[in-house]
Gaussian input, Z-matrix of N, CA and C with variables (Angstrom, degrees):
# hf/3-21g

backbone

0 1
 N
 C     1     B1
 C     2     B2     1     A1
 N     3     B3     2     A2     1     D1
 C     4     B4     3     A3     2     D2
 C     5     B5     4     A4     3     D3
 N     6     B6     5     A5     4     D4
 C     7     B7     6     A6     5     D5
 C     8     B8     7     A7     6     D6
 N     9     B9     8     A8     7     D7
 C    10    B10     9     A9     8     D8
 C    11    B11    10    A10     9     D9
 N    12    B12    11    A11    10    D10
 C    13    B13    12    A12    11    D11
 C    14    B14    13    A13    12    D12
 N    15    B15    14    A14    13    D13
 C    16    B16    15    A15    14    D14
 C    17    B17    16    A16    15    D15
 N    18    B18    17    A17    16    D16
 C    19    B19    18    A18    17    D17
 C    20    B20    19    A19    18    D18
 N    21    B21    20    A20    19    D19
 C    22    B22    21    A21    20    D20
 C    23    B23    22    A22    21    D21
 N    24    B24    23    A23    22    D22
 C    25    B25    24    A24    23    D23
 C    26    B26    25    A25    24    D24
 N    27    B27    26    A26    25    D25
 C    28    B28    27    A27    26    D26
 C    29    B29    28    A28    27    D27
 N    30    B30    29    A29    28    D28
 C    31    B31    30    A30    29    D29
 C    32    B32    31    A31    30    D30
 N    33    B33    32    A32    31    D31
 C    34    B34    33    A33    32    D32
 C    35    B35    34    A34    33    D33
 N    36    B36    35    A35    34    D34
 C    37    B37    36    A36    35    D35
 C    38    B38    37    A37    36    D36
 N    39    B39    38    A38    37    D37
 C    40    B40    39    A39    38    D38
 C    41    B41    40    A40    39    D39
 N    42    B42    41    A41    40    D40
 C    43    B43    42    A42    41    D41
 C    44    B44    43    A43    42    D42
 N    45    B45    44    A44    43    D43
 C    46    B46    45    A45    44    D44
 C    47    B47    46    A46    45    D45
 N    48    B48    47    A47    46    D46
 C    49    B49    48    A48    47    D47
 C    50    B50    49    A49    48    D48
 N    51    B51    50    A50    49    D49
 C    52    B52    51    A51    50    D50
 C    53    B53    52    A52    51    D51
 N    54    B54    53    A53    52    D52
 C    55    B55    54    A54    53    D53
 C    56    B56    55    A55    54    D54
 N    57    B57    56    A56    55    D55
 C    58    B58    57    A57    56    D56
 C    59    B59    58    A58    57    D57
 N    60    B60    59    A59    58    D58
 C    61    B61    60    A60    59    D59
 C    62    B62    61    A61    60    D60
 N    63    B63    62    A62    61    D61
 C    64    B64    63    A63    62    D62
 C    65    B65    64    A64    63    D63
 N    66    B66    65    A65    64    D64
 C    67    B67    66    A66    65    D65
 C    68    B68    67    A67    66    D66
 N    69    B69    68    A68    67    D67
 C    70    B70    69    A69    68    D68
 C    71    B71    70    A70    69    D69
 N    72    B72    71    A71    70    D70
 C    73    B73    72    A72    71    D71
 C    74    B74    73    A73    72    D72
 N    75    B75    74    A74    73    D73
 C    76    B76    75    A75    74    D74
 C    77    B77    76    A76    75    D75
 N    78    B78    77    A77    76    D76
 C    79    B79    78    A78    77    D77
 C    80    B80    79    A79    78    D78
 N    81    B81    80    A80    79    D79
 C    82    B82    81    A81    80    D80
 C    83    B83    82    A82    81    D81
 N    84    B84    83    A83    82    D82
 C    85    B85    84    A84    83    D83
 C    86    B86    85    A85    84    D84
 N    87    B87    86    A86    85    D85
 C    88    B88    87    A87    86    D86
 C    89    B89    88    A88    87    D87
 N    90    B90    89    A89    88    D88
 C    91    B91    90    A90    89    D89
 C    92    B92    91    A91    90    D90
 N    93    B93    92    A92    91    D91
 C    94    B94    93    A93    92    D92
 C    95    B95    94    A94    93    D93
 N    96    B96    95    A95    94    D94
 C    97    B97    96    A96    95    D95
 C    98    B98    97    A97    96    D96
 N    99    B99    98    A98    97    D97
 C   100   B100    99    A99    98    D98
 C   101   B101   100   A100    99    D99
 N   102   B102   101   A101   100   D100
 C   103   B103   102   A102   101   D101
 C   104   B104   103   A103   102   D102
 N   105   B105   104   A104   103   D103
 C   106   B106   105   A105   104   D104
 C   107   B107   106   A106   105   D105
 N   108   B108   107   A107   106   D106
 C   109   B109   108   A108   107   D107
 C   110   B110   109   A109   108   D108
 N   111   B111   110   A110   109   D109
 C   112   B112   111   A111   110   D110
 C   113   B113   112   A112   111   D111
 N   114   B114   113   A113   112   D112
 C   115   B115   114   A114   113   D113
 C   116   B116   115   A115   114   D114
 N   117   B117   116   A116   115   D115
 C   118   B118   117   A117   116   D116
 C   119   B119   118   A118   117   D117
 N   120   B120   119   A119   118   D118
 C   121   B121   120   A120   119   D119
 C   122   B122   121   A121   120   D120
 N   123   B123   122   A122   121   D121
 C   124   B124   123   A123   122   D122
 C   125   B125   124   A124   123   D123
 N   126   B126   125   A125   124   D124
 C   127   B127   126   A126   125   D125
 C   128   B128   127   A127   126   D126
 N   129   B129   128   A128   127   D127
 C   130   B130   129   A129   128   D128
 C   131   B131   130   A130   129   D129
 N   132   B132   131   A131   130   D130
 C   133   B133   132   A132   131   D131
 C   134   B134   133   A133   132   D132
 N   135   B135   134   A134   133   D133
 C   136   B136   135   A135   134   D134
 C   137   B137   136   A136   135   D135
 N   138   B138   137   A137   136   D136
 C   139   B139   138   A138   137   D137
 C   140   B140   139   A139   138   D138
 N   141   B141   140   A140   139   D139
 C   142   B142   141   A141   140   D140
 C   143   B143   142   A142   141   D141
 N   144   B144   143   A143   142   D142
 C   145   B145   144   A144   143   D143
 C   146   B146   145   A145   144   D144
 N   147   B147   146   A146   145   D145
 C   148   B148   147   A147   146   D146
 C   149   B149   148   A148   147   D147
 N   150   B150   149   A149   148   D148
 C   151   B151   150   A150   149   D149
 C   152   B152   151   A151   150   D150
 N   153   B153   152   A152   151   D151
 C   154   B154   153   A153   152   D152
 C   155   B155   154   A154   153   D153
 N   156   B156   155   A155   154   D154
 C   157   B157   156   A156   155   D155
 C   158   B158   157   A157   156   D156
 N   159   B159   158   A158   157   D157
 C   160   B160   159   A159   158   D158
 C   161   B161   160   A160   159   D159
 N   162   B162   161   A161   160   D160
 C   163   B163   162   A162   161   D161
 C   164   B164   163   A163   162   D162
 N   165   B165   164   A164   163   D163
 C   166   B166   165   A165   164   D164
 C   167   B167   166   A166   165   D165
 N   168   B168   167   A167   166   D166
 C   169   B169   168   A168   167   D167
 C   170   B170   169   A169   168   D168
 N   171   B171   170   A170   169   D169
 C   172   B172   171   A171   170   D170
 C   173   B173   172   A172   171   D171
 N   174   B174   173   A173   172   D172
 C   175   B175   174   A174   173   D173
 C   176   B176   175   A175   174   D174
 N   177   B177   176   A176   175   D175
 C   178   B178   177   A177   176   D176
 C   179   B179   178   A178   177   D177
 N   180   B180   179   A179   178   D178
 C   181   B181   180   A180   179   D179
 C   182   B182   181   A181   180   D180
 N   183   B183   182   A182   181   D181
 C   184   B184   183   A183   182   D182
 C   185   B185   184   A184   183   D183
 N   186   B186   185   A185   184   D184
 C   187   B187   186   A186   185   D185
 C   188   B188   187   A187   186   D186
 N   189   B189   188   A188   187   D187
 C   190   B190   189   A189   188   D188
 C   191   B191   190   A190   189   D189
 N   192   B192   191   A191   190   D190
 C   193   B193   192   A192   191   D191
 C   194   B194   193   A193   192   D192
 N   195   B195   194   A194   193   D193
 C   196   B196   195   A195   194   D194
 C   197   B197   196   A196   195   D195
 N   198   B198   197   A197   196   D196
 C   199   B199   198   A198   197   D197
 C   200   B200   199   A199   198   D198
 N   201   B201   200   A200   199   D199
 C   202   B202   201   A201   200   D200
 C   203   B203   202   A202   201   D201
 N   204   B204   203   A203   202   D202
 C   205   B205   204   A204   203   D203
 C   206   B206   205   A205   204   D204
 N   207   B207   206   A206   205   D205
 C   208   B208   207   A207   206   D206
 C   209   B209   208   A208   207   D207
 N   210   B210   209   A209   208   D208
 C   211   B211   210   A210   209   D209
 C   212   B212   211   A211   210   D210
 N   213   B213   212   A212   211   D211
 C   214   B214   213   A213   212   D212
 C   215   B215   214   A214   213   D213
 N   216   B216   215   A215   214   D214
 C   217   B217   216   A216   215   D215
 C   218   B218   217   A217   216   D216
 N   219   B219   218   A218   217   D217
 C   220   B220   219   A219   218   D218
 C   221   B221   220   A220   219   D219
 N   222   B222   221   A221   220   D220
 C   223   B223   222   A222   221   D221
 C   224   B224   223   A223   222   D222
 N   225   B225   224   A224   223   D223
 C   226   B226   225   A225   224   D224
 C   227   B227   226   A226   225   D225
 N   228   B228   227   A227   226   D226
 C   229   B229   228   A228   227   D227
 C   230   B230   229   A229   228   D228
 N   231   B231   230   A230   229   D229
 C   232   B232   231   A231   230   D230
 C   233   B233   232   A232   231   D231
 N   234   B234   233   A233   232   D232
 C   235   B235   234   A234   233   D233
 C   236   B236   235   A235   234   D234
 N   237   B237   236   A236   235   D235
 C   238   B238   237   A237   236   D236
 C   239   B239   238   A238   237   D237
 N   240   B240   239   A239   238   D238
 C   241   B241   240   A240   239   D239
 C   242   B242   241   A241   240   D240
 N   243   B243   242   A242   241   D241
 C   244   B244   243   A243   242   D242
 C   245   B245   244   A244   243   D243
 N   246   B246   245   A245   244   D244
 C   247   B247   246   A246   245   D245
 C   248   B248   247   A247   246   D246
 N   249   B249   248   A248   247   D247
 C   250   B250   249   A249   248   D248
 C   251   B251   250   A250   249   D249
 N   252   B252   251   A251   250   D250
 C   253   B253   252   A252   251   D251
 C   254   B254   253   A253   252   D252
 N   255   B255   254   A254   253   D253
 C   256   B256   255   A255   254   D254
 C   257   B257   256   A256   255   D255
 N   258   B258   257   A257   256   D256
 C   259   B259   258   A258   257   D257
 C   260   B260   259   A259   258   D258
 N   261   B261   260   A260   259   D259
 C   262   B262   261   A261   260   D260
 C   263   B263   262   A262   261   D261
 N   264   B264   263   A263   262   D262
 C   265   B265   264   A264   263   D263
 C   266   B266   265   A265   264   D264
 N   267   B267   266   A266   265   D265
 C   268   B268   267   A267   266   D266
 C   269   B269   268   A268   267   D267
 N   270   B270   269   A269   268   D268
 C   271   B271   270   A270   269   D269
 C   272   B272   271   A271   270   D270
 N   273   B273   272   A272   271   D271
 C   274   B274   273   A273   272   D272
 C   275   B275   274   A274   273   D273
 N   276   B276   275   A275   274   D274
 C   277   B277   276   A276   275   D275
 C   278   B278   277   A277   276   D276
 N   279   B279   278   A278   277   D277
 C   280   B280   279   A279   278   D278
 C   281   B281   280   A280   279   D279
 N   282   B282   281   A281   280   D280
 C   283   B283   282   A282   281   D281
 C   284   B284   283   A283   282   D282
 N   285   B285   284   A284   283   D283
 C   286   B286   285   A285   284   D284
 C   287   B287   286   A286   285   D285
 N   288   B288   287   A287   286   D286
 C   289   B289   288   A288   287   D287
 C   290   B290   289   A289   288   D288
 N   291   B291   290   A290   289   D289
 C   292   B292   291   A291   290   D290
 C   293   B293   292   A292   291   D291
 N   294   B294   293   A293   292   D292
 C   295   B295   294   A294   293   D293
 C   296   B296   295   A295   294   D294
 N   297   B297   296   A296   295   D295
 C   298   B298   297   A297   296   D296
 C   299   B299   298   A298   297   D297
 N   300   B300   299   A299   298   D298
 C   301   B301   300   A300   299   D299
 C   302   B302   301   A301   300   D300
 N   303   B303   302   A302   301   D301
 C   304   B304   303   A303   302   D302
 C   305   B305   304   A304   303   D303
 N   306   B306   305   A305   304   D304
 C   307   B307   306   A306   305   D305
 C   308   B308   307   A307   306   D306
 N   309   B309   308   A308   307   D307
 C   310   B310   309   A309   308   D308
 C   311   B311   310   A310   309   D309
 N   312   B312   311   A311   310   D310
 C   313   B313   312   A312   311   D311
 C   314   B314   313   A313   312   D312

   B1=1.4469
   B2=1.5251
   B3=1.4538
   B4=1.3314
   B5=1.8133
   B6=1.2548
   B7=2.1883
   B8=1.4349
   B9=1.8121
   B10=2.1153
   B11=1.5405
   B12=1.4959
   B13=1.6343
   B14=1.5920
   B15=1.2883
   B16=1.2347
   B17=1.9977
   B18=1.6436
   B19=1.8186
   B20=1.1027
   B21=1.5175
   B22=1.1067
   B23=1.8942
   B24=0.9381
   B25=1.6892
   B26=1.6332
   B27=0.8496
   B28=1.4442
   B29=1.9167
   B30=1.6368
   B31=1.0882
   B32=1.5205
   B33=1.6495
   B34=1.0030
   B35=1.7590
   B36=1.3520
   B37=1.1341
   B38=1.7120
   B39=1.1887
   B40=1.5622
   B41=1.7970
   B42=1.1982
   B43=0.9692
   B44=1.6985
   B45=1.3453
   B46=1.1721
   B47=1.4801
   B48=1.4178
   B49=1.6422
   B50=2.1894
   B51=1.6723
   B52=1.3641
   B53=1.7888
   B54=0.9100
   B55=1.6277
   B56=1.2378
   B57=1.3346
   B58=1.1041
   B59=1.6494
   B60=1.0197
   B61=1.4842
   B62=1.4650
   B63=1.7346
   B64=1.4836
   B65=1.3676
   B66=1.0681
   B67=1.8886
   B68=1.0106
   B69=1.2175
   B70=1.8038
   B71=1.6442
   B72=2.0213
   B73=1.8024
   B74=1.2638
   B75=1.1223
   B76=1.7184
   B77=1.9450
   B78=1.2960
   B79=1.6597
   B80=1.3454
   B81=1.6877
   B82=1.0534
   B83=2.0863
   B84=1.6721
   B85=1.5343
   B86=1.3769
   B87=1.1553
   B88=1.3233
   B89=1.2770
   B90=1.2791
   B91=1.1517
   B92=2.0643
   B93=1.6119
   B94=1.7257
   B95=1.2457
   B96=1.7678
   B97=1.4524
   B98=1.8278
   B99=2.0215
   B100=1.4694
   B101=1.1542
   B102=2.0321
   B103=1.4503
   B104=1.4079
   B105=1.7589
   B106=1.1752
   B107=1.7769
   B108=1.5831
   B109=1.3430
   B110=1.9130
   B111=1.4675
   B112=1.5302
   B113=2.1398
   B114=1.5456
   B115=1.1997
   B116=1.9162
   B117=1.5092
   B118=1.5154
   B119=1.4650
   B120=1.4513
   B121=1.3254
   B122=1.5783
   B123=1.7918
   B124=1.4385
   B125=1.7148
   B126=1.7604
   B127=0.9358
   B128=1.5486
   B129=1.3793
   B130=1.3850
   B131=1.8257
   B132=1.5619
   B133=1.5730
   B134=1.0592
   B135=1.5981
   B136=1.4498
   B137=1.2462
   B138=1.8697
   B139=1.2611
   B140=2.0210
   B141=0.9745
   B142=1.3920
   B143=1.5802
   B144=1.5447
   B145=1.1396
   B146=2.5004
   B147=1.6965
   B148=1.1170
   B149=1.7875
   B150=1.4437
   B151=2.0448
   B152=1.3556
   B153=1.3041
   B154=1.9502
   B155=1.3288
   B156=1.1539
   B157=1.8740
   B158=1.8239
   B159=1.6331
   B160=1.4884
   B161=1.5052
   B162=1.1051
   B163=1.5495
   B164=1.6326
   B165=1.2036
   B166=1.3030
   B167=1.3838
   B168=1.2127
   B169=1.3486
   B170=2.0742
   B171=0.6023
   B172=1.9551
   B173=1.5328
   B174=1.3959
   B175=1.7165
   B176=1.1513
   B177=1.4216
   B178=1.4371
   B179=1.4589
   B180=1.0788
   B181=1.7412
   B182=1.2554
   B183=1.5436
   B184=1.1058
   B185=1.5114
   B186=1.9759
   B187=1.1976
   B188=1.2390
   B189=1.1628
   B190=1.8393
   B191=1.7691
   B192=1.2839
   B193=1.7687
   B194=1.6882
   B195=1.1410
   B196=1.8395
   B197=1.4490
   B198=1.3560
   B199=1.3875
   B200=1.5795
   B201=0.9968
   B202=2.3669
   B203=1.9340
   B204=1.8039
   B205=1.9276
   B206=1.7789
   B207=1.3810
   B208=1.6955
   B209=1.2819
   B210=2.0521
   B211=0.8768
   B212=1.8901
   B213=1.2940
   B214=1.2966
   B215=1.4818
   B216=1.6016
   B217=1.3099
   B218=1.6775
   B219=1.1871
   B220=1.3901
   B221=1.5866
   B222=1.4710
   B223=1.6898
   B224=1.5833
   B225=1.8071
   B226=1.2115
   B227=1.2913
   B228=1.4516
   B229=1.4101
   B230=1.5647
   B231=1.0611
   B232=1.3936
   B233=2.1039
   B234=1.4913
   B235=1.4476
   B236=1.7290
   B237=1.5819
   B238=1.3653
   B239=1.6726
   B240=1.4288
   B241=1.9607
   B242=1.5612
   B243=1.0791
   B244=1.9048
   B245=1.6047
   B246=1.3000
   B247=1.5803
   B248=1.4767
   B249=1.2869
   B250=1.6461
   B251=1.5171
   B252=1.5400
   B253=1.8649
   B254=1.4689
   B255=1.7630
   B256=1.6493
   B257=1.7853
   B258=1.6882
   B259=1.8414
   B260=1.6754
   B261=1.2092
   B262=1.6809
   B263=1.6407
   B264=1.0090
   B265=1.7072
   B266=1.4422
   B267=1.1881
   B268=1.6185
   B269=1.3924
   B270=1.2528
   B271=0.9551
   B272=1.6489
   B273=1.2832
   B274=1.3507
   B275=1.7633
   B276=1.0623
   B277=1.5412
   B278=1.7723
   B279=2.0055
   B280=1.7218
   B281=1.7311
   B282=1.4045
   B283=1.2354
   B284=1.6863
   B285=1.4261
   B286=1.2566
   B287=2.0671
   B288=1.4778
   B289=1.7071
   B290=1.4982
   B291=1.1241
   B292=1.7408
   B293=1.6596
   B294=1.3517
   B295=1.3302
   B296=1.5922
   B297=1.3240
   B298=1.3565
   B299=1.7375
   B300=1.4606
   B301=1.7832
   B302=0.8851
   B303=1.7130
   B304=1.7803
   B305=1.1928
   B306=1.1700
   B307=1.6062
   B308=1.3203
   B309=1.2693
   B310=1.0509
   B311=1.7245
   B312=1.3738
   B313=1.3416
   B314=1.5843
   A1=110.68
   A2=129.81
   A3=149.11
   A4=91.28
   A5=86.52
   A6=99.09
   A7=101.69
   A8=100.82
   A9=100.35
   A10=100.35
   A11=124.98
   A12=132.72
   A13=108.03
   A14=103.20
   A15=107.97
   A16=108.94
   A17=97.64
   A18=106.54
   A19=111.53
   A20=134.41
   A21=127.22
   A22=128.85
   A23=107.13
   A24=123.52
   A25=106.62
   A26=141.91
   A27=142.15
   A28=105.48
   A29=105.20
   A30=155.23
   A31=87.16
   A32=112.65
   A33=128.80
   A34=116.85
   A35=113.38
   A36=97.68
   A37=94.63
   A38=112.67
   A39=115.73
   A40=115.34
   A41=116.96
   A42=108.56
   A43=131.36
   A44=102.10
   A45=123.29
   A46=109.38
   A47=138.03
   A48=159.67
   A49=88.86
   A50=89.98
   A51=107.46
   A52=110.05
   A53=99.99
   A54=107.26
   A55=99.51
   A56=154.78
   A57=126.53
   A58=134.29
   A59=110.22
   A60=111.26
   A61=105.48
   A62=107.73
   A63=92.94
   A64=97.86
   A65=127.47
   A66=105.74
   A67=133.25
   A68=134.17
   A69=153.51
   A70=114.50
   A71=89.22
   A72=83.69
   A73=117.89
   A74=154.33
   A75=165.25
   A76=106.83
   A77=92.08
   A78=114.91
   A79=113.25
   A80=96.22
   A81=108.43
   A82=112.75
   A83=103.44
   A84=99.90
   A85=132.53
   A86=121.23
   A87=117.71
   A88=134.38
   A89=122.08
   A90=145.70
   A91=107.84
   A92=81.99
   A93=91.53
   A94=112.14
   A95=114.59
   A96=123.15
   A97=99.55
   A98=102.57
   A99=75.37
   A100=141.01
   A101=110.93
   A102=120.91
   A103=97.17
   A104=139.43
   A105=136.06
   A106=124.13
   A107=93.93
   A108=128.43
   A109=100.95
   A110=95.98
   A111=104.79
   A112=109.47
   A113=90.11
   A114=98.32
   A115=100.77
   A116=130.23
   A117=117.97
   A118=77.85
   A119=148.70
   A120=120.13
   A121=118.07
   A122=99.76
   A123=117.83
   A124=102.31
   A125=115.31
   A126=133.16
   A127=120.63
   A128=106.50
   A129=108.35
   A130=99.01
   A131=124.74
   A132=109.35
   A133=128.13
   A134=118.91
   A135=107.65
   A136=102.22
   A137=102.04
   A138=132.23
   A139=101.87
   A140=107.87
   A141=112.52
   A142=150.02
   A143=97.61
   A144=153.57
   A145=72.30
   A146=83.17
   A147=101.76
   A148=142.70
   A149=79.42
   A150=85.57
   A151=123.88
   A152=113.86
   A153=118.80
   A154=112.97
   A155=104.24
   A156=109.07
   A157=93.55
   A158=111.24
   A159=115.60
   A160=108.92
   A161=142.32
   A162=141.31
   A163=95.86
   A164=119.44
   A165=121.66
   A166=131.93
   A167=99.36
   A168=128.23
   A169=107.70
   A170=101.37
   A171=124.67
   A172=90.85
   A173=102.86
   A174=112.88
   A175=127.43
   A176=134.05
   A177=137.66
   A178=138.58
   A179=79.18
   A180=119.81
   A181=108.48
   A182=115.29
   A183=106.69
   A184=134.90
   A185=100.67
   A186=112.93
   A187=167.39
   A188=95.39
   A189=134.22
   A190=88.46
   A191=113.59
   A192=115.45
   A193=100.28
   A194=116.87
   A195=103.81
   A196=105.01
   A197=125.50
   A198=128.73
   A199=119.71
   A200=78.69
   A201=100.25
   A202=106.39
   A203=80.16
   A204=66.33
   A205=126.82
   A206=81.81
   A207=81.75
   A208=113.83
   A209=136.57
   A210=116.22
   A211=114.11
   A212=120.28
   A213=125.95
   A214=111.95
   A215=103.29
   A216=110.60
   A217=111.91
   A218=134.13
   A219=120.12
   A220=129.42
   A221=131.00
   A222=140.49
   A223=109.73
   A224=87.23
   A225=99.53
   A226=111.97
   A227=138.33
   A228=141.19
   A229=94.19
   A230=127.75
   A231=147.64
   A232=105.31
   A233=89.33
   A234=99.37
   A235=136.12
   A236=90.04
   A237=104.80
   A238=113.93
   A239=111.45
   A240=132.41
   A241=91.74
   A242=99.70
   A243=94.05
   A244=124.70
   A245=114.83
   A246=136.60
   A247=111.73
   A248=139.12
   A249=152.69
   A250=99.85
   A251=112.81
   A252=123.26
   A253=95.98
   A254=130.19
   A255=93.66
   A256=66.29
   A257=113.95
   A258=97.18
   A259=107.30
   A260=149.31
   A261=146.03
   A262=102.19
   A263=116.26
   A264=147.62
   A265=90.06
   A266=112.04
   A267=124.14
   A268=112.07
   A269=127.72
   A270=147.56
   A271=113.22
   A272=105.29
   A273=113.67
   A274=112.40
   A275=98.17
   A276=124.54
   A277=113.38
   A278=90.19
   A279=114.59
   A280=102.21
   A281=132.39
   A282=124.22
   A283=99.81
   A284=122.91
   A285=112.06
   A286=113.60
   A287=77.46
   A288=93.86
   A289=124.11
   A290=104.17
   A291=104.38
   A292=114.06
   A293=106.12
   A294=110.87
   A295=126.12
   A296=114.66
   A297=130.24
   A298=107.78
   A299=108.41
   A300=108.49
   A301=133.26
   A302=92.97
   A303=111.39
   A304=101.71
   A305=152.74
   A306=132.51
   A307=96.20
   A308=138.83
   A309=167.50
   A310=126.55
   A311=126.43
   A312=123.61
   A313=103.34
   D1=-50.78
   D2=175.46
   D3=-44.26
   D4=-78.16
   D5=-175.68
   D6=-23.11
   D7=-65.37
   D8=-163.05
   D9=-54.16
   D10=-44.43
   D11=-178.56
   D12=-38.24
   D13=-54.54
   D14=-149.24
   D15=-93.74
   D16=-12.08
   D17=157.18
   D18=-94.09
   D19=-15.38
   D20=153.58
   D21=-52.52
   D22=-68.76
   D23=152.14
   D24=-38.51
   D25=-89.20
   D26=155.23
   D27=15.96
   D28=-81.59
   D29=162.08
   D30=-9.80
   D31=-91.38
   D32=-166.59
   D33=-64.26
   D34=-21.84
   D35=-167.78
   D36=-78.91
   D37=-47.47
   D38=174.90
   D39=-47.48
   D40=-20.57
   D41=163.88
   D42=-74.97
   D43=-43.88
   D44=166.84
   D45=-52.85
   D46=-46.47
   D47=-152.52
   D48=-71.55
   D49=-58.21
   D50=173.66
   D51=-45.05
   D52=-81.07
   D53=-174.75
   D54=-51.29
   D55=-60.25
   D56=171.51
   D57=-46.40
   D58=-17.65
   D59=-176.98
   D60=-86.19
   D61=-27.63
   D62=-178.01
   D63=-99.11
   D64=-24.17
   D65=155.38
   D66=-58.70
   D67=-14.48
   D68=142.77
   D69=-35.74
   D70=-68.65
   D71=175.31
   D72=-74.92
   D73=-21.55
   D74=149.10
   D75=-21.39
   D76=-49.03
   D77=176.12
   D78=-55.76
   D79=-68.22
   D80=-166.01
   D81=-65.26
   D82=-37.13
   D83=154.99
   D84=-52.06
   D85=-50.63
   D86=157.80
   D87=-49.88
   D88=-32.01
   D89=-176.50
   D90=-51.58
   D91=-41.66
   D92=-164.52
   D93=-100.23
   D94=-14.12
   D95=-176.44
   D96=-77.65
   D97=-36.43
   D98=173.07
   D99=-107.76
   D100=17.91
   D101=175.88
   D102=-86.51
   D103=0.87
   D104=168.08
   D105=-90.45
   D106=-21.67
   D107=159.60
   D108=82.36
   D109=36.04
   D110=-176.87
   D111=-92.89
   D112=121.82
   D113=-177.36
   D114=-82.20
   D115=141.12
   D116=-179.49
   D117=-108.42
   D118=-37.63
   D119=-163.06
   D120=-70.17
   D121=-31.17
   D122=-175.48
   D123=-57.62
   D124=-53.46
   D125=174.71
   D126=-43.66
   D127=-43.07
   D128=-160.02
   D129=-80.65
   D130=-32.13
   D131=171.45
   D132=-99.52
   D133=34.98
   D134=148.69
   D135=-77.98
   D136=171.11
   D137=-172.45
   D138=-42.54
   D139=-81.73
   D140=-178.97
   D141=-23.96
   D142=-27.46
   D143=-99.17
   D144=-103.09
   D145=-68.41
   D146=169.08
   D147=-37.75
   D148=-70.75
   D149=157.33
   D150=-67.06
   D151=-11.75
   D152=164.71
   D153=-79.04
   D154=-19.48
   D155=-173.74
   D156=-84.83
   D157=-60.43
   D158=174.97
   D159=-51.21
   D160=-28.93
   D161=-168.37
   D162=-87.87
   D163=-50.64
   D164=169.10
   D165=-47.35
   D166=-51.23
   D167=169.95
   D168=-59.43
   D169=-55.43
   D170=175.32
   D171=-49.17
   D172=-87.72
   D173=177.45
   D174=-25.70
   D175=-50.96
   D176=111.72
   D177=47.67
   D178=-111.33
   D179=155.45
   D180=-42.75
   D181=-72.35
   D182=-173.00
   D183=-41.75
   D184=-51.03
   D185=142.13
   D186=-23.66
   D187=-15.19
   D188=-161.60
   D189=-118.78
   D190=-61.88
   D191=-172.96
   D192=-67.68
   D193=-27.50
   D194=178.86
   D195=-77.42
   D196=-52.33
   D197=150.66
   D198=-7.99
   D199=-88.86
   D200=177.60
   D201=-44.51
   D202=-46.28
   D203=171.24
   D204=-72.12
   D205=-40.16
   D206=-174.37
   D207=-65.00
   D208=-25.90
   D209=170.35
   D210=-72.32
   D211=-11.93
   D212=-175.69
   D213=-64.15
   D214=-50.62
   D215=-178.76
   D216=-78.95
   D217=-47.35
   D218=149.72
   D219=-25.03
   D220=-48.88
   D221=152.89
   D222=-20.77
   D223=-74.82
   D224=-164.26
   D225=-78.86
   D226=19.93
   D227=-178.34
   D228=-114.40
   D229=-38.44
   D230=-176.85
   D231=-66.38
   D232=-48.11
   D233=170.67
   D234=-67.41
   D235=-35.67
   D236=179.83
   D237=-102.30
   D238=15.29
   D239=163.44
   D240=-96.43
   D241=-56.65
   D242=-179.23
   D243=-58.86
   D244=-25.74
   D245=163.33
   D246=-84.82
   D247=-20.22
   D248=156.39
   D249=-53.94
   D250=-59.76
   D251=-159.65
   D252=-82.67
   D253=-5.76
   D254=-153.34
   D255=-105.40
   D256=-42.10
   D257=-172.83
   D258=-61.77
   D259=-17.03
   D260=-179.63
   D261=-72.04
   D262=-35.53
   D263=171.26
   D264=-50.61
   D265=-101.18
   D266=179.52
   D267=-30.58
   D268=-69.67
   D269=161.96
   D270=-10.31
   D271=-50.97
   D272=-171.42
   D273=-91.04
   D274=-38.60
   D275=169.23
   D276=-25.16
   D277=-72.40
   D278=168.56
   D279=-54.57
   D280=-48.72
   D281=-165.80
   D282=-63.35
   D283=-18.74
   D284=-167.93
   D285=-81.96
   D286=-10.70
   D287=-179.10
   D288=108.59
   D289=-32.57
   D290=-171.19
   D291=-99.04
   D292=-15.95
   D293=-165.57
   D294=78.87
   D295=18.23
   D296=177.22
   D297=-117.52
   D298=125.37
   D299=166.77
   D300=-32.81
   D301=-45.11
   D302=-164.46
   D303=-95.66
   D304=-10.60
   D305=-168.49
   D306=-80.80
   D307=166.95
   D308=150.00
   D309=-115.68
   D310=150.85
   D311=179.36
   D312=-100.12

């Protein structure tokens, strides 16, 4: 009972630790939007305002798909070194004569 109490508390204080840090950076953004004296709502309805959000938005994405590929192609490069070592393996296996890894002459 003490233990669950006392990961509970734990729990919470880290939660709390959390929320402060991102109420810190929130601050600290604001902080600079208004010693620059930049309005984002004023900003956000001009005309333009829109296709910067979609270009952004696009850019993104794009970002995200070069990402996804490069970990894809890393896998499968990773996969097909592991399919290189198991046929050189084999490979060597038959040269030994019996068709077993482990025998030796």
């Amino acid at each position: 009972m003490a233990d669950d109490l006392e990961t509970l508390e734990r729990e919470h204080v880290e939660q709390l630790a959390r929320a402060h840090a991102a109420l810190a950076a929130a601050q600290d953004r604001s902080y600079w939007l208004d010693r620059w004296g930049l309005d984002l709502n004023a900003q956000m309805r001009k005309p333009g305002a829109r296709r910067l959000r979609a270009l952004l938005r696009w850019l993104r994405e794009l970002r995200r798909g070069k990402i996804a590929l490069q970990r894809y192609a890393q896998t499968r490069l990773g996969d097909l070194r592991a399919s290189a070592a198991e046929d050189d393996i084999a490979a060597g296996s038959e040269a030994a004569g019996d068709g077993s890894p482990t025998a030796r002459s």
